[in-house]
GUDREN-555598 format. One line per 5 residues: number of its first residue (from 1); for each residue x, y, z of N, C-alpha, C. Coordinates in pm, whole numbers. Example, Ala and Ser with C-alpha at 12.3 -4.5 7.8 and 13.67 -1.06 7.14 Angstrom:
1) 1319,-569,780,1230,-450,780,1320,-330,780 ~ 1285,-225,708,1367,-106,714,1290,3,787 $
END
This chain:
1) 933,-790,-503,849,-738,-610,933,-727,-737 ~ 847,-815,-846,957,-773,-950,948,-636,-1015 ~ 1048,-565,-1081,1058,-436,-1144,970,-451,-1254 ~ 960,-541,-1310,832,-533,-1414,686,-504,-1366 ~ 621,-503,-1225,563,-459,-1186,550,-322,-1125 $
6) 708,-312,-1011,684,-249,-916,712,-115,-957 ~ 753,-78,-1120,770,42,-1137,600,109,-1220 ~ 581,4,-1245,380,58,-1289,285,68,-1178 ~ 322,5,-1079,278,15,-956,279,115,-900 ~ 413,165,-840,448,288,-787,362,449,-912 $
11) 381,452,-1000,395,528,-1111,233,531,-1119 ~ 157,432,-1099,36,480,-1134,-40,506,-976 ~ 54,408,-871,-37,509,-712,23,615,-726 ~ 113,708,-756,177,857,-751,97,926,-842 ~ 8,894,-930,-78,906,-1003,-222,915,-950 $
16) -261,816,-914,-396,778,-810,-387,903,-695 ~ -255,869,-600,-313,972,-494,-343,1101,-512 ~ -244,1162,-642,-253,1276,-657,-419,1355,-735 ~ -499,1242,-790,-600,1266,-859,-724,1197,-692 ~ -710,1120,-661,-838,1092,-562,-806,1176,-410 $
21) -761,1169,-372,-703,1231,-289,-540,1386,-276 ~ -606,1510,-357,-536,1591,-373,-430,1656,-255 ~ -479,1648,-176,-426,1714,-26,-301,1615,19 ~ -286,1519,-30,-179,1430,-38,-67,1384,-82 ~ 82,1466,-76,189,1464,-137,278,1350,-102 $
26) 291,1321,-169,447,1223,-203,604,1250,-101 ~ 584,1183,0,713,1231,93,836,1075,108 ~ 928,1124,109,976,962,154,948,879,256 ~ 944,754,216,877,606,306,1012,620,409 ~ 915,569,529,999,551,648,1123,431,607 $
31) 1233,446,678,1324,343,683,1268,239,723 ~ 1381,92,640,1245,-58,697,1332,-30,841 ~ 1246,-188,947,1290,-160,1046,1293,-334,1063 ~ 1351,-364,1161,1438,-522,1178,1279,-569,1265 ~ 1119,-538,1297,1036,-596,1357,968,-648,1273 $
36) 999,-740,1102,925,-772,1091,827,-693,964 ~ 801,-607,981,682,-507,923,736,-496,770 ~ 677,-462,707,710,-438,483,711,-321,507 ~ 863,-311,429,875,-151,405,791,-74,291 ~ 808,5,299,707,113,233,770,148,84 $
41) 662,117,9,780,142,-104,753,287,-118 ~ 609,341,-136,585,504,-132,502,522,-7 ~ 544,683,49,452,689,91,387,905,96 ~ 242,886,67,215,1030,91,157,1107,191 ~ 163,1205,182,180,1268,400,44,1405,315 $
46) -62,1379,455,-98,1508,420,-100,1570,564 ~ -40,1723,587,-24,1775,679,-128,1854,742 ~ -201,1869,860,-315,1869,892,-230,2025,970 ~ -207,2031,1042,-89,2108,1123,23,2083,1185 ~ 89,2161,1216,299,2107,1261,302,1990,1363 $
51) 202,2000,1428,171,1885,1506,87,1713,1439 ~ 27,1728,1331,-31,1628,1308,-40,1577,1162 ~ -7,1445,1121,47,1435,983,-50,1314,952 ~ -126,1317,851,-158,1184,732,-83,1093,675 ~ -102,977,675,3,912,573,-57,792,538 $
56) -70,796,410,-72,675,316,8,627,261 ~ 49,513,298,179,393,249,191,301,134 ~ 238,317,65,245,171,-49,354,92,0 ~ 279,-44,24,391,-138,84,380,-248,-40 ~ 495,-292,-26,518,-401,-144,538,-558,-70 $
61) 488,-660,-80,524,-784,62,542,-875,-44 ~ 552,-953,4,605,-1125,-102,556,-1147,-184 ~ 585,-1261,-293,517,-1278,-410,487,-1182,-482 ~ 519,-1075,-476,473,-960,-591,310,-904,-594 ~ 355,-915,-401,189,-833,-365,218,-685,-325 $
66) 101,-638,-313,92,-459,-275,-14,-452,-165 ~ 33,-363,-81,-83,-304,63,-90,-217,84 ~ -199,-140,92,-174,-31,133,-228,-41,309 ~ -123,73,355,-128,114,503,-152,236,515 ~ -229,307,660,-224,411,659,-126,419,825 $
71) -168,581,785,-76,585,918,-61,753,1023 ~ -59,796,1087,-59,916,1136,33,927,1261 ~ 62,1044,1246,201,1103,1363,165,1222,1426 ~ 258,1260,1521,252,1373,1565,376,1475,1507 ~ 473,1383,1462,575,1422,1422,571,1432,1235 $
76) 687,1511,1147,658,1503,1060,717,1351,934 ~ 725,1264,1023,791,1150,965,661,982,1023 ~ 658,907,900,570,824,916,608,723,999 ~ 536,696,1139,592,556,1172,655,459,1077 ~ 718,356,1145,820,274,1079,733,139,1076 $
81) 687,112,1185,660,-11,1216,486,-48,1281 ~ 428,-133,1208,301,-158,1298,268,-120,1451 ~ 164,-73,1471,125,-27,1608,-8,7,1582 ~ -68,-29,1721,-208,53,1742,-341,-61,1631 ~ -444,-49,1654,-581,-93,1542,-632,-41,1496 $
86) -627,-52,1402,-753,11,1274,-879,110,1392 ~ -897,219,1354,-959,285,1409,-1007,333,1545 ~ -834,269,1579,-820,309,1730,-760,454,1790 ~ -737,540,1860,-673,678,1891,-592,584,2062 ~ -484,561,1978,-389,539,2080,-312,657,2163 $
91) -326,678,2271,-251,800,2350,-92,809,2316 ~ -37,697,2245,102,763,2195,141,817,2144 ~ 47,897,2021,56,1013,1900,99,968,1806 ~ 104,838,1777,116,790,1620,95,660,1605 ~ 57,603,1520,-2,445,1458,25,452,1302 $
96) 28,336,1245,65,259,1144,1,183,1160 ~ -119,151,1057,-198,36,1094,-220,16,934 ~ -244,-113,898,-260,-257,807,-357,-247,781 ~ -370,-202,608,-556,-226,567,-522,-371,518 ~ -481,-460,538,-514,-569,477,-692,-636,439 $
101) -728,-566,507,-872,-611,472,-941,-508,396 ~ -870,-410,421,-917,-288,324,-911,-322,175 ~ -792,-354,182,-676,-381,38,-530,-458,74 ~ -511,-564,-33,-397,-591,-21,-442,-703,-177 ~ -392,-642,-251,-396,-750,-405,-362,-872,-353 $
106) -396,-970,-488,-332,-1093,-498,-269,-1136,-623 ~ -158,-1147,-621,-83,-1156,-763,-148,-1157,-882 ~ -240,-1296,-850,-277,-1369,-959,-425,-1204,-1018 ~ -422,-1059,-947,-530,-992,-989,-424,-927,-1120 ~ -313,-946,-1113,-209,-868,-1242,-137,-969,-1309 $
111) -81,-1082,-1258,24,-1175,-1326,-48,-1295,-1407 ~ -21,-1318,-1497,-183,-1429,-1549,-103,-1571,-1509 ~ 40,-1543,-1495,136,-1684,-1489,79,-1742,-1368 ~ 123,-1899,-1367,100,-2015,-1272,159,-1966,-1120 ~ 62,-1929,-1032,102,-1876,-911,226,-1945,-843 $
116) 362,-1849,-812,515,-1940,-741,480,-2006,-667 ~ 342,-1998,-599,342,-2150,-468,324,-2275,-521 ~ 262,-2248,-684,208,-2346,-715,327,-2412,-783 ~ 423,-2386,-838,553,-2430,-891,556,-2604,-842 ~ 590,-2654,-933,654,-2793,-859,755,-2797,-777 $
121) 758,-2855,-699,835,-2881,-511,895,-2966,-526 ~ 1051,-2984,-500,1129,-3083,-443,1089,-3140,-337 ~ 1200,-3237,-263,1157,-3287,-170,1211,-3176,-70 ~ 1281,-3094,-37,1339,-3007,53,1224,-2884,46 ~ 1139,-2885,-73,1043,-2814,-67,1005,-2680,-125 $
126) 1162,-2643,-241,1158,-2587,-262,1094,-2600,-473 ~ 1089,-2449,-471,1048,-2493,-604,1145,-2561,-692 ~ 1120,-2684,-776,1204,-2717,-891,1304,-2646,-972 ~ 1413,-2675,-961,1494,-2532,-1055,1441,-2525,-1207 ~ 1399,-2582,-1260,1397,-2581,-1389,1240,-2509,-1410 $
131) 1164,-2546,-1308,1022,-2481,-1318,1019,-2337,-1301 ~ 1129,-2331,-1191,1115,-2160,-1174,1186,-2099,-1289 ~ 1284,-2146,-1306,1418,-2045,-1387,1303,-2027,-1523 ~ 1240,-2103,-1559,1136,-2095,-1667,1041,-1981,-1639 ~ 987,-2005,-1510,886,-1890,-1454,939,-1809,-1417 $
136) 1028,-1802,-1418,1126,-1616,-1371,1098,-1575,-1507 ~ 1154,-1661,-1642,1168,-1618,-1723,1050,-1552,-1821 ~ 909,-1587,-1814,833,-1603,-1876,729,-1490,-1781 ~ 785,-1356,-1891,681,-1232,-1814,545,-1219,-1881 ~ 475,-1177,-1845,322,-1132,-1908,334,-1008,-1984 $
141) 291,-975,-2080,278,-852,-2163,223,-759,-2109 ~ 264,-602,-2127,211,-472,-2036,42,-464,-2092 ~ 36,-518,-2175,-82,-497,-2197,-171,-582,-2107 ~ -122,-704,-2144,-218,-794,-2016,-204,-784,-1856 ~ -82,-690,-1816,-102,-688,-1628,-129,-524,-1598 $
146) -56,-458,-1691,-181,-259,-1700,-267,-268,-1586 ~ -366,-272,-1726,-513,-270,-1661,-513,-350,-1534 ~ -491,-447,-1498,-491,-503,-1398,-455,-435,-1273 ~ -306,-396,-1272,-258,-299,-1194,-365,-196,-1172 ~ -375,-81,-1269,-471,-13,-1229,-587,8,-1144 $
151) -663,-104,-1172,-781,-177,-1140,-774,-187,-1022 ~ -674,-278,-939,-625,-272,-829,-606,-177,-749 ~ -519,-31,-806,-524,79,-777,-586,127,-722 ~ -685,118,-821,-854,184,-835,-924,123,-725 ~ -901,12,-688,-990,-48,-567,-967,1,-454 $
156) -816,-26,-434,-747,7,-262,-783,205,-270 ~ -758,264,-360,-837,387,-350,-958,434,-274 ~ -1051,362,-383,-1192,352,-313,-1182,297,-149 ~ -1199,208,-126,-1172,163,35,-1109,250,114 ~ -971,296,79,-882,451,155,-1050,540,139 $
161) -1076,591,29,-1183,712,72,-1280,649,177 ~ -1329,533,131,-1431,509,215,-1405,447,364 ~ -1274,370,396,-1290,386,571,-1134,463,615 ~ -1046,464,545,-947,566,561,-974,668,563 ~ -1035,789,543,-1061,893,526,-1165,985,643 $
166) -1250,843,656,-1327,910,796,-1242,879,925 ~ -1176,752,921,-1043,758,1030,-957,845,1053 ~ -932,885,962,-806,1051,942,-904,1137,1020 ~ -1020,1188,956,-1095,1290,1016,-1122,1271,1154 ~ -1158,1178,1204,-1166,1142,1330,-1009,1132,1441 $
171) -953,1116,1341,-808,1134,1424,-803,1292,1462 ~ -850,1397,1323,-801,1484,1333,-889,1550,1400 ~ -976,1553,1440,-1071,1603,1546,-1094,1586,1691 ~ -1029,1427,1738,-939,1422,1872,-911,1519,1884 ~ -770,1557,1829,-648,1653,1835,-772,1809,1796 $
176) -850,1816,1791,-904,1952,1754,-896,2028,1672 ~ -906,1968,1541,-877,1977,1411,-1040,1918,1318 ~ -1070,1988,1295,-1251,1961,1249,-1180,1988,1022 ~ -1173,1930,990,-1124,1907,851,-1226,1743,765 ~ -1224,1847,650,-1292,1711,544,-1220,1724,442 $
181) -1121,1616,449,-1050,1546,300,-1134,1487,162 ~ -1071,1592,83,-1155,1591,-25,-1099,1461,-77 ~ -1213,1361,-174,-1159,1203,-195,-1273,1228,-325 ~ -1172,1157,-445,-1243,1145,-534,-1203,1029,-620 ~ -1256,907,-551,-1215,748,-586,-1270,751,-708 $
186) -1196,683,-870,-1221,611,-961,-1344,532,-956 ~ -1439,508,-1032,-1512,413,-1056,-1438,290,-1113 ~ -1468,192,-955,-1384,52,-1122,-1422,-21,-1144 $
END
């Protein structure tokens, strides 16, 4: 992720969660882990009781994409690594599960530049040096990827309230915990 993104990124979900979802603080992202999985660039925990924890993840993955994950424990630290399905209650007391279908941007919704896959290819397959070192070089104005970012924001938000949120509750009512997370998604 480049820093020209990933610090408006971060800065405006620490922003987002704290306005759509209040009950949700800012704790540190699990350590990455060698299976594979995108580390977390943020992530926020809402604590239900000593036994049972919320967590919404900002993951950052290739190309200068964003995902959000959710995730729940028994413990007060967020899984590390994928486990369990989307709206499953696995008997191990914690999951990390992949909204990719929930949310997961696509560059081209913030960067207006010629997508890196599309770069011209050597024969080894990689991009052209002269095409990239150009396209490294050649950023988009905050004005033109902002709003974009936001927007994005604003989407994976909405989707967290609307199937994240009844998943949490339903987690938390397994465990015997009857709670309604207050969610107050952006119009975007």
């Amino acid at each position: 992720m480049k820093k020209l993104f990933a610090k408006p990124i971060r800065e405006y979900c620490d922003e987002s969660v704290s306005k759509v979802l209040p009950r949700f603080a800012r704790v540190p992202p699990p350590a990455p882990t060698d299976d594979g999985s995108w580390p977390a660039a943020r992530a926020y925990r809402m604590t239900v009781a000593p036994d049972l924890h919320l967590y919404i993840l900002l993951v950052f993955m290739r190309h200068d994409q964003f995902a959000f994950e959710i995730a729940w424990s028994k413990s007060d630290t967020p899984p590390a690594s994928d486990k369990g399905v989307f709206n499953s209650i696995p008997e191990s007391g914690e999951v990390r599960d992949f909204l990719s279908f929930l949310y997961a941007n696509k560059v081209e919704e913030y960067d207006p530049r010629l997508n890196i896959l599309e770069l011209p290819r050597g024969a080894d397959g990689k991009p052209e040096r002269e095409a990239y070192l150009k396209w490294l070089s050649e950023d988009p104005a905050p004005e033109v990827f902002l709003p974009r970012i936001h927007s994005g924001i604003d989407e994976g938000m909405m989707k967290i309230c609307k199937y994240a949120v009844p998943y949490f509750e339903k987690i938390a009512a397994h465990y015997g915990y009857e709670i309604k997370i207050e969610c107050h998604p952006v119009a975007a």
